[in-house]
N, C-alpha and C positions, 0 to 999 in steps of 0.2 A: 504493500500500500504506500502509495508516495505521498510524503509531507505536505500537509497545505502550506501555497505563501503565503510567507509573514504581510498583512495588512501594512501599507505604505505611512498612515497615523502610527503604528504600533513600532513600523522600525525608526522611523524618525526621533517619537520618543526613546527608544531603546541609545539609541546613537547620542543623542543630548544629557541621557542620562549616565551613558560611559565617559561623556566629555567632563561633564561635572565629577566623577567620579578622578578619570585621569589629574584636573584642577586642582583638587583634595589631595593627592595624592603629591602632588609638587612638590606641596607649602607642608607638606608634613613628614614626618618621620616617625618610622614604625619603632614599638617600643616593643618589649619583651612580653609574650601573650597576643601581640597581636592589636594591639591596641594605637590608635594614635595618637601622636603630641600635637597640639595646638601649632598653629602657625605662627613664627615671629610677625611681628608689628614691628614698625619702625615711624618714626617721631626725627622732625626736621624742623630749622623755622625758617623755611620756605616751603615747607607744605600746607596741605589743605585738609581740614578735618571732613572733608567729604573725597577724602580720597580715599585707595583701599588699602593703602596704610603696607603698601610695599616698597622696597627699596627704592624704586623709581617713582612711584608716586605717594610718597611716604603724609604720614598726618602731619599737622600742626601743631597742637598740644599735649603736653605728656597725661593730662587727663582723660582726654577722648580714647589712649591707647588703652589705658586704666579700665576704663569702661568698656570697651570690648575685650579686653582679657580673657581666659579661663585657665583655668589653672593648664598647667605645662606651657604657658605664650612665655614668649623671652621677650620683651619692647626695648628693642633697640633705639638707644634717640643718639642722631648723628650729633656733632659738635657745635657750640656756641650757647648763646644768654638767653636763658626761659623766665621770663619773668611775668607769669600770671598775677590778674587782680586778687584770686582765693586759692588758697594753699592747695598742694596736690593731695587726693584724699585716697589711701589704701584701705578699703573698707570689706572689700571681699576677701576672698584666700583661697590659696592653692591647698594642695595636696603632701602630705610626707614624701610624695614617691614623683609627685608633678608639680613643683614649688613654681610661682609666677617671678619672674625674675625681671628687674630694671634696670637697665646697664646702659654706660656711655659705649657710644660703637667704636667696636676697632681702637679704643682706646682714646680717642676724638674726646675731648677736652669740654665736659658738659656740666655750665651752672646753672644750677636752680635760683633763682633771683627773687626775695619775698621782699624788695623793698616798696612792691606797688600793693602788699596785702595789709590788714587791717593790722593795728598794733604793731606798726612799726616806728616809734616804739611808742605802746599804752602812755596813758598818762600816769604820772607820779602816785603812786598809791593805789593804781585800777588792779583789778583782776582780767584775765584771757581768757575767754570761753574756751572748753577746752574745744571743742570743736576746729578753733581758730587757732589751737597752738601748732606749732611746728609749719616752716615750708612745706615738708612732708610730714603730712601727720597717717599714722598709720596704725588702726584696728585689725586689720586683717592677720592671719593668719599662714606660715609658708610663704614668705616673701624671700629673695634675692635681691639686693640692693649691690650695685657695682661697680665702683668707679663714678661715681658722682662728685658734686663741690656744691654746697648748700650754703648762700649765705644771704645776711640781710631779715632774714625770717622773725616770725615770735617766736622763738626756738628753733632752730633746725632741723631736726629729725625729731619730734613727740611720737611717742609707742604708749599708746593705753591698751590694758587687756593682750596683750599681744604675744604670738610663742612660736617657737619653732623656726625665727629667721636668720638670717645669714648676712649681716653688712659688713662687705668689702671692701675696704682701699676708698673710703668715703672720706671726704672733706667738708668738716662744718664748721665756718667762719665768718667771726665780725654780726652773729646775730645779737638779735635783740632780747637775750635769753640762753639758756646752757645750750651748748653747742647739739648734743646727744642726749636726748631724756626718755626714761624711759619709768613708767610709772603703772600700780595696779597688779592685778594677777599676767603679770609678765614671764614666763619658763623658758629654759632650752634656746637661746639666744647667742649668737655669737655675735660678737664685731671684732674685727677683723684688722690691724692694719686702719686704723682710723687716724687722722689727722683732727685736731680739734683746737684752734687760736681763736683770738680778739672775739670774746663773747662776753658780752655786757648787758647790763640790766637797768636802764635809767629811769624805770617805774620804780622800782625796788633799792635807786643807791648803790647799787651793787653786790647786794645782801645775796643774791641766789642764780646767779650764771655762771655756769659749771663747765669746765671741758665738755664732762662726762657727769650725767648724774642717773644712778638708778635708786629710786626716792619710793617711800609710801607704797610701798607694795608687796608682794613675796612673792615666790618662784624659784624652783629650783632647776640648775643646769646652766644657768649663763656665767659667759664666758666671754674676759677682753681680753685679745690678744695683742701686744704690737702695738701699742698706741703710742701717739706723744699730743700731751694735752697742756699747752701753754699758753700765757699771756689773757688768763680770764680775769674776767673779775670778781669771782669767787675764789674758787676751789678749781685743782684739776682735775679733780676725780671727788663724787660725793655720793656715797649709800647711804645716807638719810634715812631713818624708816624704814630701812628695806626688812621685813621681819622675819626673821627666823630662816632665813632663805641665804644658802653660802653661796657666794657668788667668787670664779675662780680668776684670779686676776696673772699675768705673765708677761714679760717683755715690755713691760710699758714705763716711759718716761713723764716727767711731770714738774715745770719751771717757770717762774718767771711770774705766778699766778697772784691775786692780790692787790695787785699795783692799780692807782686810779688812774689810768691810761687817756682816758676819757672826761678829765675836770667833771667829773661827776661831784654834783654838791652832796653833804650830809654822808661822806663815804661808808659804807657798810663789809664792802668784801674780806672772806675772813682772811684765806692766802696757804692755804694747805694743800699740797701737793695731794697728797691723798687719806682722804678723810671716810672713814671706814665704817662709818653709821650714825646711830644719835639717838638720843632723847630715850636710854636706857632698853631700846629696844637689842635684844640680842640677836645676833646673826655669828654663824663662825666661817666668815672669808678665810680666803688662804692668797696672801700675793708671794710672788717669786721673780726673781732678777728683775728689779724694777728700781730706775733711778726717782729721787727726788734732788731739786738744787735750785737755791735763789728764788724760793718763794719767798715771800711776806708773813707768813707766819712758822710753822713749821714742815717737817717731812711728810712722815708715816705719823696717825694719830686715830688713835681706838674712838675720841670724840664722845666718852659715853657710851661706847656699845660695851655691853659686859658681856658679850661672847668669848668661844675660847677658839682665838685667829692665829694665824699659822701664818709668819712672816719669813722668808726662806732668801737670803740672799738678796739682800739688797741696799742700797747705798743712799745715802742723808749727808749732802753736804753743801754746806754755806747758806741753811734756813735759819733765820735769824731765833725762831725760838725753837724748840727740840726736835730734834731729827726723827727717834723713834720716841714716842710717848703713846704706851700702853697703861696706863698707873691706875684703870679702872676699868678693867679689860682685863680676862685668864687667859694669856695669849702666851704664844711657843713661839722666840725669836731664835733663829737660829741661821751662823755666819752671816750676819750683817756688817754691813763698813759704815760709823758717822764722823763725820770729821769737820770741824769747823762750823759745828751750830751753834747756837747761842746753848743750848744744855744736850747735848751729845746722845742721850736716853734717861726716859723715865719709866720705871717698871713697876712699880707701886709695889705692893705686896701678894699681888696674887700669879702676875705674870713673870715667867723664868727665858732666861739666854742660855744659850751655849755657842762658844765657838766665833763668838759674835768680836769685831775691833776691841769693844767696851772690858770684852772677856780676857784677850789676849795680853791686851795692856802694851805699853810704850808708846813713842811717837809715828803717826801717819803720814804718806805722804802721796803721791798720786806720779803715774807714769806721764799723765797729761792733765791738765786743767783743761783744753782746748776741745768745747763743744763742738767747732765747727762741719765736723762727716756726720756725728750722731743725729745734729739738728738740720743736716742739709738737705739731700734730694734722696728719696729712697732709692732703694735697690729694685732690679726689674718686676721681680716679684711680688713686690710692695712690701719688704722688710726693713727692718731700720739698720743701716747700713755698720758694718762693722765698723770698732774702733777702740783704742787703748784711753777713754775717755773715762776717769776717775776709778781705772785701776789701780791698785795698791802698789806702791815702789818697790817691797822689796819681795815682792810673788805671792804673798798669805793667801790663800783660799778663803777670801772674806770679800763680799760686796759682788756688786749686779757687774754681768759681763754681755757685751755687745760684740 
C-alpha cells in the first residue's frame, strides 16, 4: 500500500516548525540529560531594547536582558557607561545546576553608573528604601556577577535574602554607601577577587560605608576571597549583626579606611580594617592571611562579638590604635605579625595566641614597606598580585603572605 502525500498546509508547517526548531538549536547548548541552556543575551549602549538581544543586534539596557533571563542565560553586556534612572533589579533566580550569570564581554571594560538614580546621595539623616538601595540590588537567587565596576550608586551591590551566588572580579567604587552589602537571610555566597575604594556616606557623616559589609542577618557558607577594600569611610570590612553565622574570610587586604576624604561635616567613620561583628551578637568567623595597615583606627577587632574567631596568619601594621584586639571575644590567634600600632594586641582574658610576633618577642622589621605591586593592577586571573610586602626580615613564619 503506498503512502498518502503529505498535504502541502501540513509540510509547510512541518518545514517552519524544523526551522524554529534548527533556530533553538543555534543559540543553545545541550547540557547533560539532554536538556537545554538558555541562550546568551547581550546588552550594548548602542543597542535597542527591541532588538533580539544578539551579538549583532544586541539590547540596550542591562535591565531588559534581566527581564528576559531564565535561569542558565549568561547576559553579556559589551563595554562602556550604563547609567540608568532606577537601579538594576535581580529579582528572579536561577538554578544550582543553571545559575543566571552577568558579565562584562570579553573582558570589555563595563560600568554600572547610579549617579542618575534616587539617593545619590539621600539627604543628611534620611533613610533608602531598600528597594532603592544598591546600583544592583539583588533578591534573587543563583546569580553570576563578573567582571563589573559599580559606582556612584546608594550602595553598590545590596543583596537582601539572597544565596547561593558567585561575584567575580567586581569593582565597587566612590558610592554613596558601603561599597558591597549584603544583609538578611543571606547563605552560600562567594565574592570573589572584589575591589572595593572611595565609599562614602554623607547622609550618615560617615558613620556606615563599608568596603564590604555583611550586616543584620545570618547565613551560613559565605565566603571572601581576594579582596582589597580601601579608602572608605567607615570600615573595610564590617559583620555587624551578622548572627551566629561564620563567615570565612582569606587573602584579603584592608587600608587607608576612616579618613574624611570627603570634608564630610560632623565626621563619624570608625576606620577599622576589619571589624568582625557587634552589639554582642556572636558569630565565630575564621580570617586567614589577610593584611590590615594605615587605617584610622585599628587592624583586626572582635568589636563586641563574643564568639570564638579563629585569626590565622595575619598582619597589623601602622593602625594607629591596636592591630589585633580580641579582649571580648574567645578567639584563637594564631602566627600573627603586629608591628607599629598604637597597642600591638589586646587579648583580654578569655582569648589565647600562639606563635603569634607578640609571642615570639624581640624586635620587627619588614623585607619591604612598599605597597606598590600589592595595591597595583591584578594578576590575569584576578588575584592580588605577589609581593614581599610587610614580610618579616629575618624569615619567622609569622604574618599574611602574598
Amino acid at each position: 500500500m503506498r503512502p498518502k502525500p503529505v498535504p502541502a498546509t501540513l509540510s509547510t508547517g512541518l518545514s517552519a516548525l524544523l526551522a524554529g526548531f534548527l533556530v533553538l538549536s543555534a543559540g543553545a547548548t545541550a547540557e547533560a540529560g539532554g536538556q537545554l541552556q538558555a541562550t546568551d543575551l547581550y546588552v550594548a549602549t548602542n543597542g535597542s531594547d527591541s532588538n533580539p538581544g544578539t551579538l549583532a543586534a544586541p539590547l540596550k539596557t542591562i535591565q531588559r536582558a534581566v527581564d528576559l533571563a531564565q535561569a542558565g542565560t549568561t547576559i553579556q553586556v559589551r563595554g562602556g557607561t550604563y547609567a540608568p534612572s532606577k537601579n538594576v533589579q535581580l529579582l528572579k533566580s536561577g538554578t544550582a545546576s543553571q545559575p543566571i550569570t552577568l558579565r562584562g564581554y570579553n573582558n570589555e571594560r563595563v560600568v554600572i553608573d547610579g549617579e542618575n538614580m534616587p539617593y545619590t546621595p539621600g539627604a543628611v539623616g534620611s533613610s533608602i528604601p531598600r528597594a532603592d538601595r544598591g546600583a544592583v540590588h539583588i533578591e534573587g537567587e543563583y546569580w553570576r556577577l563578573v567582571g563589573l565596576e559599580i559606582a556612584h550608586g546608594p550602595y553598590g551591590v545590596f543583596g537582601l535574602d539572597t544565596s547561593g551566588n558567585v561575584f567575580d572580579r567586581l569593582v565597587t567604587r566612590d558610592n554613596y554607601e558601603s561599597g558591597f552589602h549584603l544583609q538578611g537571610a543571606s547563605s552560600n555566597n562567594q565574592i570573589l577577587n572584589l575591589d572595593s575604594y572611595g565609599n562614602r556616606d554623607p547622609r550618615k557623616n560617615g558613620e556606615s560605608a563599608d568596603g564590604l559589609a555583611i550586616k543584620e542577618g545570618s547565613g551560613s557558607g559565605n565566603v571572601l576571597r581576594g579582596a582589597r577594600l580601601w579608602n572608605n569611610a567607615d570600615d573595610g570590612l564590617d559583620f555587624w549583626m551578622f548572627d551566629n553565622s561564620p563567615i570565612l574570610v582569606e587573602n584579603t587586604l584592608a587600608w587607608g579606611n576612616g579618613f574624611n576624604r570627603w570634608n564630610l561635616p560632623d565626621y563619624q567613620g570608625d576606620g577599622n580594617g576589619f571589624k568582625m561583628g557587634g552589639n554582642g551578637v556572636a558569630a565565630n568567623h575564621t580570617v586567614r592571611n589577610s593584611m590590615a595597615w594605615d587605617n584610622s583606627a585599628g587592624g583586626f577587632v572582635d568589636n563586641n562579638n563574643p564568639g570564638k574567631m579563629k585569626i590565622e596568619r595575619c598582619t597589623a601594621w601602622d593602625n594607629p590604635k591596636t592591630g589585633f584586639n580580641f579582649d571580648r571575644s574567645s578567639s584563637t590567634l594564631t602566627k600573627n605579625l603586629a608591628v607599629a600600632n598604637g597597642t600591638n594586641v589586646s587579648l583580654g582574658s578569655s582569648s589565647t595566641g600562639s606563635g603569634n610576633s607578640w609571642n615570639l618577642g624581640g624586635t620587627w622589621s619588614f623585607v619591604s614597606t612598599n605597597a606598590g605591586t600589592i595595591t597595583g593592577p591584578r594578576a590575569a586571573d584576578g588575584s592580588i598580585p605577589s609581593s614581599t610586602f610587610l614580610r618579616p626580615g629575618n624569615g619567622a613564619d609569622v604574618g599574611a603572605r602574598f
